[in-house]
C-alpha positions in Angstrom: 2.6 -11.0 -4.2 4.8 -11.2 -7.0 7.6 -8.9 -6.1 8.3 -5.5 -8.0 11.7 -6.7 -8.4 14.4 -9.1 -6.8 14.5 -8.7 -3.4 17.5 -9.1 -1.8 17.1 -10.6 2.3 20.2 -10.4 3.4 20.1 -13.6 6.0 23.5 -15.2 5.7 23.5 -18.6 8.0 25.1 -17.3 10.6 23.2 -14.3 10.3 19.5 -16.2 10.8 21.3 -18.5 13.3 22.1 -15.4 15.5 18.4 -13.9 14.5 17.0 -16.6 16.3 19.3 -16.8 19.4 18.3 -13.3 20.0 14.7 -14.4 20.0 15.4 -17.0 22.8 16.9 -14.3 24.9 14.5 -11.8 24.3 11.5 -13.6 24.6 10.4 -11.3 27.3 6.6 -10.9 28.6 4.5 -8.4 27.8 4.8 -6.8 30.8 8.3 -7.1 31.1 8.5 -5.3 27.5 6.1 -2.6 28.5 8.7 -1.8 31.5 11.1 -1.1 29.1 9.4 1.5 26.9 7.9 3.5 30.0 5.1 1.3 30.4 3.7 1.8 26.7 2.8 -1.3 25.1 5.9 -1.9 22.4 4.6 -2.3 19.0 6.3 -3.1 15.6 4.8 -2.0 12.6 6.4 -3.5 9.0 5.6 -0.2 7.2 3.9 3.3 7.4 0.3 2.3 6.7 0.7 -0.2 9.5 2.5 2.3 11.6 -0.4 4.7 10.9 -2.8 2.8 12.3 -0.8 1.8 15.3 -0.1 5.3 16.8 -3.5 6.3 15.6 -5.5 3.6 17.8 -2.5 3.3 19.9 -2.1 6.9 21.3 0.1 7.6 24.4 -0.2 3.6 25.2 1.7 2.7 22.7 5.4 2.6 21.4 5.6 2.2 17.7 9.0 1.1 15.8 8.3 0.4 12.1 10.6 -1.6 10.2 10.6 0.2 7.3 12.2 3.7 7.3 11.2 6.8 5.5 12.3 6.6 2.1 13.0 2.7 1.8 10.7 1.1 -0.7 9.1 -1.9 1.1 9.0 -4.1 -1.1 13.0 -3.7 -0.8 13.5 -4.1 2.7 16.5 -6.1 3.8 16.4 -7.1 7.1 19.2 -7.1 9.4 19.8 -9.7 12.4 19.3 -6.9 14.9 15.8 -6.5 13.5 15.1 -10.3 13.6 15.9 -10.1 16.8 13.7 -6.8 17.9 10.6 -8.8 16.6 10.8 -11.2 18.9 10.8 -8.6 21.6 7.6 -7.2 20.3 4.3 -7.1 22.4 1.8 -6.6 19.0 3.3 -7.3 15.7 1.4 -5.6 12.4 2.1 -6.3 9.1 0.4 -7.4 5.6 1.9 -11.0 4.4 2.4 -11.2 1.0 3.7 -7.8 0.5 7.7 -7.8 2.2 9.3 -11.6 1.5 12.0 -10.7 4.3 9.2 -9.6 6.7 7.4 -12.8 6.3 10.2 -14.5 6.7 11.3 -13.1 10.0 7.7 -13.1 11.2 7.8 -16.6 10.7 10.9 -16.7 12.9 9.5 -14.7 15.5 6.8 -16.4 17.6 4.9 -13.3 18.9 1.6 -14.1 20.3 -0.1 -11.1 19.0 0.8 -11.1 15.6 -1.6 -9.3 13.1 -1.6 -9.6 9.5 -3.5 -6.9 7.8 -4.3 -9.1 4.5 -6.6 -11.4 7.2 -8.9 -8.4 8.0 -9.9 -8.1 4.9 -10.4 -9.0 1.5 -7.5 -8.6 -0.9 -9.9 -9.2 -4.1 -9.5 -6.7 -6.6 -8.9 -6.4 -10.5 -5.6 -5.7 -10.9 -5.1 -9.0 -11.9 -7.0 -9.1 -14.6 -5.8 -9.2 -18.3 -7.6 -6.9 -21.1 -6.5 -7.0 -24.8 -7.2 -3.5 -26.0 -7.1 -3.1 -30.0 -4.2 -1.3 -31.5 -6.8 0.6 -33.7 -8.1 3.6 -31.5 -12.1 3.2 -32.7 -11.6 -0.6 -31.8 -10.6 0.0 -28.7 -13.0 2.1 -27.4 -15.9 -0.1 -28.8 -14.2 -2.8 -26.5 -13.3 -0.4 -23.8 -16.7 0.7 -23.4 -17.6 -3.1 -22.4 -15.4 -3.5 -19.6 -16.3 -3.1 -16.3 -14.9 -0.1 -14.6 -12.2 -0.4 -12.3 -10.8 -3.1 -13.9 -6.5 -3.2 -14.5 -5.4 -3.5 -18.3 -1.8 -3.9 -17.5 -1.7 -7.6 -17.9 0.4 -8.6 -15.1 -0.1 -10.3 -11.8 0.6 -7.3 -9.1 -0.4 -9.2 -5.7 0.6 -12.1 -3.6 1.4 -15.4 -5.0 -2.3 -15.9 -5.5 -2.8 -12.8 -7.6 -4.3 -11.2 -4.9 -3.2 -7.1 -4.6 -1.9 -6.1 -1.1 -2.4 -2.2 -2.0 -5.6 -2.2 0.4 -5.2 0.7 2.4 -5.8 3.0 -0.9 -9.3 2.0 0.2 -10.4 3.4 3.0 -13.5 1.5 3.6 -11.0 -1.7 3.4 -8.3 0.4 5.2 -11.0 1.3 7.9 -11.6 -2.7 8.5 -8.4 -3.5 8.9 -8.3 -0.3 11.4 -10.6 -2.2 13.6 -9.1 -5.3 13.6 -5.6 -3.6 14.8 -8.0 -1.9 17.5 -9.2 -5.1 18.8 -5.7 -6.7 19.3 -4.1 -3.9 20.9 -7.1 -4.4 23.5 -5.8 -7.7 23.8 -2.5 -7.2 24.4 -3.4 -4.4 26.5 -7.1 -5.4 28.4 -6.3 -2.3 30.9 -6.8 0.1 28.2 -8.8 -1.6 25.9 -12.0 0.7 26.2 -9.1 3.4 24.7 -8.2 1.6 21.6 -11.6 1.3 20.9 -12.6 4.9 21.7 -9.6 5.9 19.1 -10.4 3.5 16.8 -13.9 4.9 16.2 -12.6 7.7 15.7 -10.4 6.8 13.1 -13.1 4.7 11.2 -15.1 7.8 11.0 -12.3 10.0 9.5 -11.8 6.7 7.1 -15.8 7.3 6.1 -15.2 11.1 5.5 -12.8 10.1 3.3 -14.6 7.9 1.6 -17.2 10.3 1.3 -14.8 12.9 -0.3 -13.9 10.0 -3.0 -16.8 9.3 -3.9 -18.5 12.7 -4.2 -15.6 14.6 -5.6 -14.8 11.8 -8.0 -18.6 11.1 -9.0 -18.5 13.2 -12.6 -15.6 13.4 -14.3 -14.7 13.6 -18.0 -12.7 10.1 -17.8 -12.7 7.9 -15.7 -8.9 6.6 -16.9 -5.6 7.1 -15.1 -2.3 6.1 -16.4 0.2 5.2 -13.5 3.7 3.8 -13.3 3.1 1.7 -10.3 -0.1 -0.7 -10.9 -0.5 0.3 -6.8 -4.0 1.5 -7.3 -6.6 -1.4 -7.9 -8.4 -1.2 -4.8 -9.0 2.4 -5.3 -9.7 2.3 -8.9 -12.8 -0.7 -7.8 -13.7 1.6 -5.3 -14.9 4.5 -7.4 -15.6 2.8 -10.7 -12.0 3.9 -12.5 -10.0 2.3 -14.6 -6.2 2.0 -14.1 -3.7 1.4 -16.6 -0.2 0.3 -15.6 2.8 1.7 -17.6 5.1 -1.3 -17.0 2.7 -3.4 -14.3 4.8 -4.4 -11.1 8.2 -2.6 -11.8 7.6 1.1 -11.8 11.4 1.4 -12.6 11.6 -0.8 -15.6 10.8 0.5 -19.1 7.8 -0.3 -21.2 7.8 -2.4 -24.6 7.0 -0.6 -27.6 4.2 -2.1 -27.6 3.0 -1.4 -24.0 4.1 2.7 -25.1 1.4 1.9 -28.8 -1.1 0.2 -26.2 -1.0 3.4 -23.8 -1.3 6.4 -26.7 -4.5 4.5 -27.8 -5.9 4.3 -24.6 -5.0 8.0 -23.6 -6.2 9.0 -27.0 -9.5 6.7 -26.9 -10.1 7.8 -23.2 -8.9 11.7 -23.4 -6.5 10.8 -20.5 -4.5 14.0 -19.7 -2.0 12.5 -17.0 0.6 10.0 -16.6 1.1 9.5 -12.7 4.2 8.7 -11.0 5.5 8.3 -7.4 7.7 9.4 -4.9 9.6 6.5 -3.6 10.4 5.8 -7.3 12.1 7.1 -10.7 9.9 9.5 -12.5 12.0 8.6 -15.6 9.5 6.3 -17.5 6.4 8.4 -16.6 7.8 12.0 -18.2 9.4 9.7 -20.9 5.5 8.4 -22.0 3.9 11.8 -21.3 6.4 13.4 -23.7 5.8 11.1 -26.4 2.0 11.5 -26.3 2.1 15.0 -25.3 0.3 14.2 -21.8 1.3 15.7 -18.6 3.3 14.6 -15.0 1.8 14.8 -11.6 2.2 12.5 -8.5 0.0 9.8 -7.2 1.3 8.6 -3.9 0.4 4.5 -3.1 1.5 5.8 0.8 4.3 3.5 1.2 6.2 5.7 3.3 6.4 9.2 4.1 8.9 11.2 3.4 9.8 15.5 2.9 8.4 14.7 -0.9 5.4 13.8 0.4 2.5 15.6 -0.3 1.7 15.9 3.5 2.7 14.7 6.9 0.4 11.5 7.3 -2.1 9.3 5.5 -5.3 11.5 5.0 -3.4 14.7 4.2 -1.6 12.6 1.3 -4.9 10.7 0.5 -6.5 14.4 -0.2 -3.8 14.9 -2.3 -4.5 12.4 -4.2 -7.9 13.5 -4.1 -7.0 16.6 -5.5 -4.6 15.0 -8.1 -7.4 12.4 -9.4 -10.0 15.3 -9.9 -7.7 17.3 -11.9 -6.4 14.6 -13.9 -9.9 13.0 -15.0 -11.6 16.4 -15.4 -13.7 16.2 -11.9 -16.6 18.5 -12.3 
């Protein structure tokens, strides 16, 4: 994907060079790995949605590390040689190519035979890609907003992998809930002894994914927009899901500040589309957000894109921060 902003992977030389000699001498076994975390099968996750799915299908079989610690925006993450070096000692490897440059990298690096990436279980199609020229003239533009199919991203900029794909799938939870049972099906192959488990837990998971979806759907059916205004273009796979439209303050950068013209294109929108919210997040400034929704008199609230959890969180894992978001939609478009 195109990234939200330089990333920085701090891999010196001699840092990769030492990366890789800890991968020769900790090219352990499964088995031998398992020994070492009590018999649980060691997994590392890249980030907290593949972290989620881990312990969830995982259960008491499974040690989980995640690269990415609370509070560190992924798409940030610098890798140290250390962490290089704990890949390669990995039973089960999760994580979505395309979205952390310094995790593909070191995945590359790392040769472990059970490697998933998210981004092959399912499709990364969605509209946030797409470009829409909205009229400056508010009558104008809701003639042509009227057209446009819904769901679709107006925030002109390429927020995906390098092929302008968007890597934000587990805002879906049908899409999340496929890449749930992919995970399931290659923990039972690292682990064959308990693989009637991981399925067992994955079915259960996939059916808490469909009442969500359910709740989506239902409580997101009639509202008085169907518009949502968000710093972080994060939300494209939700927004196909259940026929919204997103708008992107500043498209990829959630930190960066809009053009004036971006700021004119917004008001008509919000105006056009009786938008009442500007969404932010909470691994990221809330500057530009309150700065928009003061000058067109709109208000604040949170949209999560679940990168991480943290104590700002609205809840302690992925469905009780999905709810909220839930909750936060309905209110925003007018949910009746």
């Amino acid at each position: 994907m195109n990234a939200r902003r330089p990333i920085a992977v701090t891999l010196t030389a001699g840092a990769v060079s030492l990366g890789l000699l800890t991968l020769s001498a900790c090219g352990t076994s499964p088995s031998d790995a398992a020994e070492g975390k009590g018999g649980r099968l060691d997994v590392v996750a890249s980030f907290y949605p593949m972290q989620y799915l881990a312990e969830e299908i995982g259960g008491g079989h499974v040690a989980v590390r995640t690269l990415t610690a609370p509070g560190v925006e992924p798409h940030d993450l610098e890798l140290k040689p250390r962490q290089i070096g704990e890949l390669g000692e990995a039973d089960v490897l999760l994580y979505l190519k395309g979205l952390q440059p310094a995790v593909d990298d070191a995945v590359a690096q790392a040769g472990v035979r059970h490697t998933v990436d998210a981004a092959t279980l399912t499709s990364l199609d969605s509209p946030a890609a797409e470009e829409h020229d909205h009229a400056a003239e508010g009558g104008e533009h809701a003639d042509e907003h009227a057209e446009e199919p819904a769901g679709d991203s107006h925030d002109g900029h390429d927020h995906g992998t390098s092929e302008g794909l968007d890597p934000h799938v587990w805002l879906d939870p049908v899409k999340y809930a496929e890449i749930a049972r992919g995970v399931g099906a290659a923990l039972g192959k690292a682990d064959p002894a308990h693989a009637a488990d991981y399925d067992k837990n994955t079915a259960a998971l996939v059916k808490k994914l469909g009442d969500l979806d359910t709740a989506f759907a239902t409580g997101l059916k009639n509202t008085a927009t169907r518009t949502f205004i968000t710093t972080h273009s994060a939300f494209g796979h939700l927004a196909q899901r259940y026929h919204l439209e997103q708008e992107g303050i500043t498209g990829v950068d959630p930190e960066s500040e809009p053009s004036p013209a971006r700021v004119k294109q917004l008001q008509d929108i919000a105006k056009a589309d009786k938008v009442t919210t500007v969404f932010f997040e909470t691994l990221a400034s809330d500057k530009t957000a309150k700065t928009l929704a003061r000058d067109t008199g709109l208000k604040t609230d949170v949209l999560d894109p679940l990168e991480g959890i943290t104590d700002q969180s609205k809840g302690s894992d992925y469905l009780a921060v999905m709810r909220a978001n839930l909750a936060a939609l309905q209110k925003a478009l007018g949910a009746k």
